[in-house]
ZADO-1210 file (C-alpha; in nm, 4 decimals, padded with zeros to 6 digits):
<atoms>
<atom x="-01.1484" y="-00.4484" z="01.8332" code="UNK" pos="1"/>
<atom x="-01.3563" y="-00.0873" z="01.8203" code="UNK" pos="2"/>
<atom x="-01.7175" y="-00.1720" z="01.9576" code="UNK" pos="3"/>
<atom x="-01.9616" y="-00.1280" z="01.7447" code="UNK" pos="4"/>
<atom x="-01.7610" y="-00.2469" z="01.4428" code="UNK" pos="5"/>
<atom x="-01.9514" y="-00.2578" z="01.1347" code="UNK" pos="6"/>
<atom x="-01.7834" y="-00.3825" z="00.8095" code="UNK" pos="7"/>
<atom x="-01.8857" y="-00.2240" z="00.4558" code="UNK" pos="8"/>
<atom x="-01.6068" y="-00.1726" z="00.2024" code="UNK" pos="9"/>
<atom x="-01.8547" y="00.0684" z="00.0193" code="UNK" pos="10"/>
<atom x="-01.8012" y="00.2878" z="00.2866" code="UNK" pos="11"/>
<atom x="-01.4469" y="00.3353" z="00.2228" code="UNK" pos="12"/>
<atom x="-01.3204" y="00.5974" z="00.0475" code="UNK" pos="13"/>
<atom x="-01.0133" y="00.4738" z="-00.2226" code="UNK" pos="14"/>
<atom x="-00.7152" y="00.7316" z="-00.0709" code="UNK" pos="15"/>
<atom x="-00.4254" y="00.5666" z="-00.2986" code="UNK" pos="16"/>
<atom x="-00.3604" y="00.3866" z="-00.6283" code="UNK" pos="17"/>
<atom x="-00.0595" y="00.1992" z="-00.5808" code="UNK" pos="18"/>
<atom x="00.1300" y="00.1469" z="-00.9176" code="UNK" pos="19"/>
<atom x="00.4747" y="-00.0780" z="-00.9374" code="UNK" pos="20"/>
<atom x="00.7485" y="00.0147" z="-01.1899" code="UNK" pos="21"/>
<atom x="01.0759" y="-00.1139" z="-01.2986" code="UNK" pos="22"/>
<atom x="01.1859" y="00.2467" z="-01.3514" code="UNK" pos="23"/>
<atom x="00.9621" y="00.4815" z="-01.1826" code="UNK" pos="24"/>
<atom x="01.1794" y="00.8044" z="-01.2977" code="UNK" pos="25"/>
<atom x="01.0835" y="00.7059" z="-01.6366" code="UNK" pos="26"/>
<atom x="00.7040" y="00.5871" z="-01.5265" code="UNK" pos="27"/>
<atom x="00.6379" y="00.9406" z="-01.3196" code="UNK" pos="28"/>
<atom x="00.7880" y="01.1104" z="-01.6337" code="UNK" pos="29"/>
<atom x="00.5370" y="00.9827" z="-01.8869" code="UNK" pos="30"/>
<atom x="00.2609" y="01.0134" z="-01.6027" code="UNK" pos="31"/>
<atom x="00.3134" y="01.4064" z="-01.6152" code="UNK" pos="32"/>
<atom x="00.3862" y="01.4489" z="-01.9569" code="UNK" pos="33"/>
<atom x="00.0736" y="01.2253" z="-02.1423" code="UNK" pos="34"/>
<atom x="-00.2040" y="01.1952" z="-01.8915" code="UNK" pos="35"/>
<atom x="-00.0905" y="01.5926" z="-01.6860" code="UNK" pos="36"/>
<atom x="-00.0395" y="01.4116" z="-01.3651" code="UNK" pos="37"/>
<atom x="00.0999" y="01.7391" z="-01.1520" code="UNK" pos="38"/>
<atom x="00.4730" y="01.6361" z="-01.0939" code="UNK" pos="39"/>
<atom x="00.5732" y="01.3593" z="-00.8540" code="UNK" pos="40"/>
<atom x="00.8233" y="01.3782" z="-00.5191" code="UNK" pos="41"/>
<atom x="01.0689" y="01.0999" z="-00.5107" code="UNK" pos="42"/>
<atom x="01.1953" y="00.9549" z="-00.2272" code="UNK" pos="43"/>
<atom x="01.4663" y="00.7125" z="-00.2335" code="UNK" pos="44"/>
<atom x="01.5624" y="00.3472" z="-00.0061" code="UNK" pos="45"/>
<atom x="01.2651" y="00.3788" z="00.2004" code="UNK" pos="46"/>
<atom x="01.3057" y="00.0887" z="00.4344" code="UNK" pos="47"/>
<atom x="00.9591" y="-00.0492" z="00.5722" code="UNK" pos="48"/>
<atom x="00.9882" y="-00.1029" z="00.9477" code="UNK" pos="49"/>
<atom x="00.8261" y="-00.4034" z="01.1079" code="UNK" pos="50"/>
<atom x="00.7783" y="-00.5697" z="00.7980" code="UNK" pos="51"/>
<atom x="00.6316" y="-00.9148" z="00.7218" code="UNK" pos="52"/>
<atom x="00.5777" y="-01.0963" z="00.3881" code="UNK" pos="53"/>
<atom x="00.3384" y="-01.4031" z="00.4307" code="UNK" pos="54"/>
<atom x="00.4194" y="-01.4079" z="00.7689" code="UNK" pos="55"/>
<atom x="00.7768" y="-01.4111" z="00.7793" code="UNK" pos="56"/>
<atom x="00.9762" y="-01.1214" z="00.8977" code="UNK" pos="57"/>
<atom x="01.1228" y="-00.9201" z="00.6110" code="UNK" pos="58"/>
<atom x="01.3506" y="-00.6467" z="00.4968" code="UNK" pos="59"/>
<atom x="01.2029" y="-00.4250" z="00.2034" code="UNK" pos="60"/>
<atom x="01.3469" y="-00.0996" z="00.0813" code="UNK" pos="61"/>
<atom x="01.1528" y="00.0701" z="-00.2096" code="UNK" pos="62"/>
<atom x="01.1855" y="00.3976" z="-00.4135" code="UNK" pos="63"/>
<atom x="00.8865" y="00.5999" z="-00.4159" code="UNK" pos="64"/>
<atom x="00.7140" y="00.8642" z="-00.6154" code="UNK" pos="65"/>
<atom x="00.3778" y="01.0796" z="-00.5070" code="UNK" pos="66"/>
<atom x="00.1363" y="01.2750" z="-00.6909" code="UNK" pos="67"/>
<atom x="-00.1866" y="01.3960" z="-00.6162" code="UNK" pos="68"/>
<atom x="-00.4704" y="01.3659" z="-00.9187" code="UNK" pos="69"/>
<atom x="-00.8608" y="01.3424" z="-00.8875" code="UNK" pos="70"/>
<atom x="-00.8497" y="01.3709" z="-00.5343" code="UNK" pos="71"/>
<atom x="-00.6597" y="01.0970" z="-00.4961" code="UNK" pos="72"/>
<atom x="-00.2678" y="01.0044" z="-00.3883" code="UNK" pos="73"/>
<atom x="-00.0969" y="00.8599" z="-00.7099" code="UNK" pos="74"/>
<atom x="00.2307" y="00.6273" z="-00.5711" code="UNK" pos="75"/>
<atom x="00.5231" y="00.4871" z="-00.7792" code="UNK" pos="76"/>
<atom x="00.6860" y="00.2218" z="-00.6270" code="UNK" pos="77"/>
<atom x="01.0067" y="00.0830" z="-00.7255" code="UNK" pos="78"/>
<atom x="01.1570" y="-00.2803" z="-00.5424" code="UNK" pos="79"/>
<atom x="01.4959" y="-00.2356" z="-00.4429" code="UNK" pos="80"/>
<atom x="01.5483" y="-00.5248" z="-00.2023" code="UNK" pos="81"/>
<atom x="01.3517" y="-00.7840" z="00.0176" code="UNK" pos="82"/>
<atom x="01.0851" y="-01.0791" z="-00.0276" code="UNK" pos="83"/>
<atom x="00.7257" y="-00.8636" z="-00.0930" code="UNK" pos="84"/>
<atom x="00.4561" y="-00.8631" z="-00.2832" code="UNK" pos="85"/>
<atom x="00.5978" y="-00.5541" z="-00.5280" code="UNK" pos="86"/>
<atom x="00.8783" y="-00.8255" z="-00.6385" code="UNK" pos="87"/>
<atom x="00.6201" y="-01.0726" z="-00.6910" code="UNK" pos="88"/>
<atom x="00.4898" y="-00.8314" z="-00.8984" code="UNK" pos="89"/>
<atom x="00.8127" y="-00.7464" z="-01.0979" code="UNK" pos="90"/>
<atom x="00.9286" y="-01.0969" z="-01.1218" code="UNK" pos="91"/>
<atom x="00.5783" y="-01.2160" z="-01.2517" code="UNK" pos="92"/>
<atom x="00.6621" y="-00.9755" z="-01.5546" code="UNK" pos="93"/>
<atom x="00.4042" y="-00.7531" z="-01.4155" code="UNK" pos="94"/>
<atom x="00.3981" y="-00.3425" z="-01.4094" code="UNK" pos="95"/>
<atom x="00.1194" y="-00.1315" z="-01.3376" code="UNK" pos="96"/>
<atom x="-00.1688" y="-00.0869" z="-01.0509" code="UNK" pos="97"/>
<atom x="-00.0770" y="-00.3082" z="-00.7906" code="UNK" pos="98"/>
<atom x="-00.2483" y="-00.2015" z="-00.5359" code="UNK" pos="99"/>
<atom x="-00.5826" y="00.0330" z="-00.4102" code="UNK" pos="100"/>
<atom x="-00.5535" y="00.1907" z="-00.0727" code="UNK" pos="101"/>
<atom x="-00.7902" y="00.2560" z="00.2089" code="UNK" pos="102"/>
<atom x="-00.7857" y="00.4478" z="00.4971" code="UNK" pos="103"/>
<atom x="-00.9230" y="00.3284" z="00.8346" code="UNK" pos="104"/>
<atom x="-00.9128" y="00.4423" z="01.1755" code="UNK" pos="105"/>
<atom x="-00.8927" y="00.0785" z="01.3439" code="UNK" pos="106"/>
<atom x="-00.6590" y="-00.1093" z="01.1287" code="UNK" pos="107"/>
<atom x="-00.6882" y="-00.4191" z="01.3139" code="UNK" pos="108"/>
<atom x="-01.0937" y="-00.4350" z="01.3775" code="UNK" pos="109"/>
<atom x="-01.0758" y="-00.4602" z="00.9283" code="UNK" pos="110"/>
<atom x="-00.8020" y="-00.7062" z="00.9623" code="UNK" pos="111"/>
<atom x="-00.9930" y="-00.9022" z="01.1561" code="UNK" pos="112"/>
<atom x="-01.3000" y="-00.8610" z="00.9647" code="UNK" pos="113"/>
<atom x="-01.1070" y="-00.9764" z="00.6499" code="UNK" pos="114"/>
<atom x="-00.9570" y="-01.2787" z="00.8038" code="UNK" pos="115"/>
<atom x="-01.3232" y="-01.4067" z="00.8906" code="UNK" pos="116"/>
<atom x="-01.4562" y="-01.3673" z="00.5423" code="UNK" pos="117"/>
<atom x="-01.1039" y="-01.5616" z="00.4028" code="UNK" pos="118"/>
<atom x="-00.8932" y="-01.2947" z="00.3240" code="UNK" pos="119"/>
<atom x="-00.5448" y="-01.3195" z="00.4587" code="UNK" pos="120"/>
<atom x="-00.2904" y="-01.0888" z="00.5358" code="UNK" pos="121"/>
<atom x="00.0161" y="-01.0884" z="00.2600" code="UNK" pos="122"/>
<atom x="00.2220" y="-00.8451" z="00.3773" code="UNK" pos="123"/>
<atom x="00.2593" y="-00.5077" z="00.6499" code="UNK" pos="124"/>
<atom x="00.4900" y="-00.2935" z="00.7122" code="UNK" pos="125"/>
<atom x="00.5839" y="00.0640" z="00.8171" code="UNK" pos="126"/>
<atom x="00.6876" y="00.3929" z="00.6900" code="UNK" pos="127"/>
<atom x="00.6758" y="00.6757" z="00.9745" code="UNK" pos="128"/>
<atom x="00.3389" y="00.7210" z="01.1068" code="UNK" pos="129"/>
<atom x="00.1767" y="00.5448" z="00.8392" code="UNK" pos="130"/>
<atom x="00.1449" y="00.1618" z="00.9534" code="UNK" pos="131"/>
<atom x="-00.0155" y="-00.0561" z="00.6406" code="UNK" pos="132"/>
<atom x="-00.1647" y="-00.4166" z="00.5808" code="UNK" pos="133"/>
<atom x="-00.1921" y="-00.5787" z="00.2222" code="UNK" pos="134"/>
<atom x="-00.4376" y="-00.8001" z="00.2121" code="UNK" pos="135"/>
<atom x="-00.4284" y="-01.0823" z="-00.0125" code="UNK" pos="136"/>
<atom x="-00.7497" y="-00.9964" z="-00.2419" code="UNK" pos="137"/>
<atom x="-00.6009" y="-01.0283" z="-00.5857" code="UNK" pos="138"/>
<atom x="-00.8085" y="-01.3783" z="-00.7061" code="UNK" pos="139"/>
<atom x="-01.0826" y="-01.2356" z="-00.5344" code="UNK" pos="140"/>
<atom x="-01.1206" y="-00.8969" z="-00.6207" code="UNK" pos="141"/>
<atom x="-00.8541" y="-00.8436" z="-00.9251" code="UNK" pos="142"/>
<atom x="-00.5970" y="-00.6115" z="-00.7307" code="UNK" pos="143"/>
<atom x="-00.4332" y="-00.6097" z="-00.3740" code="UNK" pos="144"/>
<atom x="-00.6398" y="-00.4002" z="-00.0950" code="UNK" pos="145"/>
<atom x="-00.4481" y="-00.2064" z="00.0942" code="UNK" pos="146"/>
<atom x="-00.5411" y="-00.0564" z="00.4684" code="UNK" pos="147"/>
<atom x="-00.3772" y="00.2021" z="00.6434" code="UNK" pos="148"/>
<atom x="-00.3932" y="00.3963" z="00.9289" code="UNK" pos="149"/>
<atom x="-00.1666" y="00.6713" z="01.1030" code="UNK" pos="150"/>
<atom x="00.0249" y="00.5489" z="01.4394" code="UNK" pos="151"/>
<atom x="-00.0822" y="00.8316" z="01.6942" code="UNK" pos="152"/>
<atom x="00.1520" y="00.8816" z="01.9457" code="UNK" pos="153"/>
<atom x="00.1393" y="00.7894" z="02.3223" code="UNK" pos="154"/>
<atom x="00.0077" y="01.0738" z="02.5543" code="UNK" pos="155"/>
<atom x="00.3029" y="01.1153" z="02.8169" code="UNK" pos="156"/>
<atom x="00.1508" y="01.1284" z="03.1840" code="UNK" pos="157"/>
</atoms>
């Protein structure tokens, strides 16, 4: 855990809304056309590395879309396959935000912080550099929280 570790969510700044589709083709489509969303990048059967769903090793693959609005990432996400919290989502007849992201430099100091005030972890995973934790805020604070940080890579000596 970083010394010095102090904890205010205030100090955060939200990097990502998270939405969950059935069909996010159609979703990023209206996104553009109504609310002039710049246009999305898809990406398609993204598998999550190292993944875990309430503590169980998992296999997810999701499509994704990304735009960029108000200074903040706008994601699509689309369940393919896997036990996660996106096909909770879908299967509780749910579309829409899912999730708000955060950025943090010590991923596991906030984990930690979060499992002391009774906030779990419901899922993690991978996608290149970009290692994540959803935390399991949703009774608490009305949507998912999501932290991420960027895996740095190991200086050779």
């Amino acid at each position: 855990m970083a010394q010095n570790f102090e904890f205010n969510l205030g100090n955060l700044k939200i990097e990502q809304l998270s939405y969950v589709y059935k069909d996010i083709k159609k979703q990023a489509k209206v996104m553009e056309e109504l609310y002039g969303i710049p246009a999305f990048a898809q990406m398609e059967n993204i598998v999550h590395q190292n993944a875990t769903f309430r503590g169980k090793e998992v296999e997810i693959t999701l499509d994704y879309a990304f735009s960029r609005s108000i200074n903040v990432q706008i994601e699509l996400q689309q369940w393919k396959s896997g036990d996660c919290s996106f096909k909770e989502f879908v299967d509780q007849g749910k579309e829409g935000l899912h999730s708000i992201g955060l950025y943090v430099d010590d991923l596991e100091a906030h984990v930690e912080e979060f499992k002391k005030r009774g906030i779990e972890v419901l899922q993690t995973g991978q996608v290149g550099k970009q290692k994540f934790v959803y935390l399991d805020t949703e009774k608490t604070f009305g949507v998912l929280l999501e932290i991420s940080t960027t895996v740095k890579r190991r200086k050779k000596k």
